[in-house]
N, C-alpha and C positions, 0 to 999 in steps of 0.2 A: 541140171541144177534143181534141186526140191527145193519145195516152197511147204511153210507151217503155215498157219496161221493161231493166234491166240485172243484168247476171248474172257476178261474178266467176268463170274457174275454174281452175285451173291443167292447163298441160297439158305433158307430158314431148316433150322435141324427140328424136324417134329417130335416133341417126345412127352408123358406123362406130367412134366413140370410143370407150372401154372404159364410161362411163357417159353414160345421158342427162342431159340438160337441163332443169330447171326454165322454162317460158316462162309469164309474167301472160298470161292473156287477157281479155277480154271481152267478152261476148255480148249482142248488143243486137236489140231488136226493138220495129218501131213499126207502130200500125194505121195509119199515113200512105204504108206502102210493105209492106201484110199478107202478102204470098207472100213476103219478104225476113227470112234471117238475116243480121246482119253480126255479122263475127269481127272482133276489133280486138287490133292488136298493136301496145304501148307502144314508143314509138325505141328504147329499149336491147335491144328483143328481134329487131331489123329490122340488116340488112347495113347499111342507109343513114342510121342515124341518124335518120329520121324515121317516125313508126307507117306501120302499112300498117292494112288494113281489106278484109277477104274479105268477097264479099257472094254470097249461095248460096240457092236456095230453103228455106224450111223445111219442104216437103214431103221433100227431101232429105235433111235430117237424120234427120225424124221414121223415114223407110225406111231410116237408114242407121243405126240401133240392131239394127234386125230379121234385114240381110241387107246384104250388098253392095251400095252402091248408088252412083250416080254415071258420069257419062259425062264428057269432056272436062276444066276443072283441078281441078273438087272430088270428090273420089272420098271413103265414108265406110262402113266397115262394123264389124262387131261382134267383139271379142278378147274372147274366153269370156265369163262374167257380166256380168264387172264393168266390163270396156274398151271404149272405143269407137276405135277410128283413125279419121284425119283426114288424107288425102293433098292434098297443095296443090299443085298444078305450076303455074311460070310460067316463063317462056323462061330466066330466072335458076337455075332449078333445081328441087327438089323439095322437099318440108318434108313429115313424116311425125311426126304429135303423137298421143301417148296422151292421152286421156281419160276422166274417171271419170264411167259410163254414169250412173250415179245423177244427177248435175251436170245433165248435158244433158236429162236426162227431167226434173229439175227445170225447169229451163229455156221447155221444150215446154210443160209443164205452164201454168207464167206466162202465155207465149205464148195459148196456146187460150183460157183466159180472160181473154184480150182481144180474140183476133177468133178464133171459133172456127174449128174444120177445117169446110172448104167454104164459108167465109161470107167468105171474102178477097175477089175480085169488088165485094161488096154493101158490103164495110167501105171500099173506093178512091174517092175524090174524082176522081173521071176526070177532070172539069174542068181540076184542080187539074196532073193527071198530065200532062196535055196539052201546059198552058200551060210545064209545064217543059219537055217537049221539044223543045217551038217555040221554046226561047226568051224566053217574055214569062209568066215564072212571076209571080204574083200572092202579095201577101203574105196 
């Protein structure tokens, strides 16, 4: 049986206007895809009218509380105590969201007590994993 867990948090859209943006998010993580955070953002917070869904290691996060971390569209590091940034680049543009560090370490926290750190590997149904890449996913 998989287990998700889900995590409201709200996160401030940073951009040139004289105040930021309120953005829902929601932070999701399952032992069915364990090295995977997915970020989800409702259609009204999307250009397109319809959610989008960021999916990013969560080793990545976990290092991007501590220090700068991130190579290529998710980049994430730490604004003094209490903030965490969140850089998202896609060909469309760039999305730079504050977050409240407390939130995400909550978060992580859920996370590990579901497949703990280093135990991703051992917690994956390879089989499983396989068949979806080939094509002939099993239910």
């Amino acid at each position: 049986m998989s287990s998700t867990i889900e995590q409201s948090v709200r996160a401030r859209l940073i951009s040139d206007a004289p105040h930021s943006l309120a953005v829902p998010v929601v932070l999701r993580y399952s032992d069915t895809d364990p090295f995977a955070v997915r970020m989800v953002f409702p259609p009204e917070a999307c250009l397109n009218d319809s959610g989008v869904t960021w999916t990013f290691a969560r080793s990545l996060l976990d290092a991007g509380l501590r220090a700068p971390s991130g190579d290529g569209d998710v980049h994430i590091w730490p604004c003094g105590r209490v903030q965490t940034m969140i850089e998202l680049r896609s060909p469309e543009g760039v999305a730079l969201l504050q977050l409240d560090t407390a939130s995400l370490r909550r978060f992580l926290v859920r996370s590990y007590a579901t497949v703990p750190a280093g135990n991703e590997a051992a917690a994956m149904d390879i089989e499983r994993v396989l068949a979806a890449l080939l094509g002939n996913a099993r239910g």
